[in-house]
N, C-alpha and C positions, 0 to 999 in steps of 0.2 A: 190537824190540818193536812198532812201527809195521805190522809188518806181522800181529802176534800179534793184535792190535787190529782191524786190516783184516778177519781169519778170525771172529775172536767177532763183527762186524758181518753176516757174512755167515754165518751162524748163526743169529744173533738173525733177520734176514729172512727167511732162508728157512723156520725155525719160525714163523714170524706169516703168512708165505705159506700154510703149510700147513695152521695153526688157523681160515684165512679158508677157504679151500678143505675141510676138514673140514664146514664148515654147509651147504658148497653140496654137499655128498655126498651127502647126507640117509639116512645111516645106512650110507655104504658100498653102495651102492642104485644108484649114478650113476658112471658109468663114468670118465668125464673128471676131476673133482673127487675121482673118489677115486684115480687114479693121479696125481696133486697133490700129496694130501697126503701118498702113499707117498714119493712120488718128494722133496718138500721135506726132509720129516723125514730122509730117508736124507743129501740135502747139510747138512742142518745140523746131524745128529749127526758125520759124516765132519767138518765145516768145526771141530767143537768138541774133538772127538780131536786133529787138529792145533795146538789154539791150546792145550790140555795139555799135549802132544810139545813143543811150541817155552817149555813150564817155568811157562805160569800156574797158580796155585793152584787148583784146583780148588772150594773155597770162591769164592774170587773167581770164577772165570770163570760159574758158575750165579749167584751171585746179579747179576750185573752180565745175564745172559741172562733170569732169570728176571723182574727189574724192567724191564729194557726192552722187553721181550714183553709184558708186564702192560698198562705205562703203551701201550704202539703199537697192543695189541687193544683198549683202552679207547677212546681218542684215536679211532682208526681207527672204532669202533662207532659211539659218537656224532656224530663229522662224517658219516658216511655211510653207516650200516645206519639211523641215525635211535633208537637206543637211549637210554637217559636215566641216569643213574649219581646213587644218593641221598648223602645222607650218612654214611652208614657204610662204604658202598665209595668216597669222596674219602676219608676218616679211612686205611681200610684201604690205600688203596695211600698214603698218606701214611707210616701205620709201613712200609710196605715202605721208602719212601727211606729211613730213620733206618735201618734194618738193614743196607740195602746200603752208608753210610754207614761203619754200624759193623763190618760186613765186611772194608770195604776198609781203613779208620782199621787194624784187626786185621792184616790182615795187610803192612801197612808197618813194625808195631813187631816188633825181635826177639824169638825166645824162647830161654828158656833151655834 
């Protein structure tokens, strides 16, 4: 499982790679930055097909990718594109953690 974990890490980066390098395309317009983003997205859908293959949920592996993309494009914005985040997007990535929570909470318990 350690290594299942390893794969969804290296997903998660190389999509936050790619959504950082998507601004700097500027519309697919720029040569560099947009073979970036091709080239991220392709290892981080490849890295997330694997860390399925190797048996995680599918619920789980998105939302554990989709909140830690969130909170790292956020985090990343503000210390260093200089972007500012009001209160309704802290709220809004705040119900993201209770979901990815209750995701995960979800898929620990059996079902019938």
């Amino acid at each position: 499982m350690p290594l299942t974990y390893a794969l969804l890490g290296v997903a998660i980066c190389a999509e936050v790679t790619g959504t950082l390098a998507l601004r700097s395309s500027h519309g697919f317009t720029r040569l560099v930055p947009s073979a970036a983003v091709i080239s991220c997205y392709v290892v981080a859908f490849v890295a997330l097909s694997y860390v399925l293959e190797r048996g995680m949920q599918v619920a789980v592996a998105y939302a554990l990718w989709s909140a830690i993309g969130i909170f790292a494009i956020a985090l990343i914005g503000v210390l260093f594109l200089h972007e500012r985040l009001n209160v309704a997007q802290y709220v809004g990535m705040l119900t993201v953690i209770v979901g990815v929570v209750t995701v995960l909470l979800g898929a620990s318990t059996p079902t019938t």
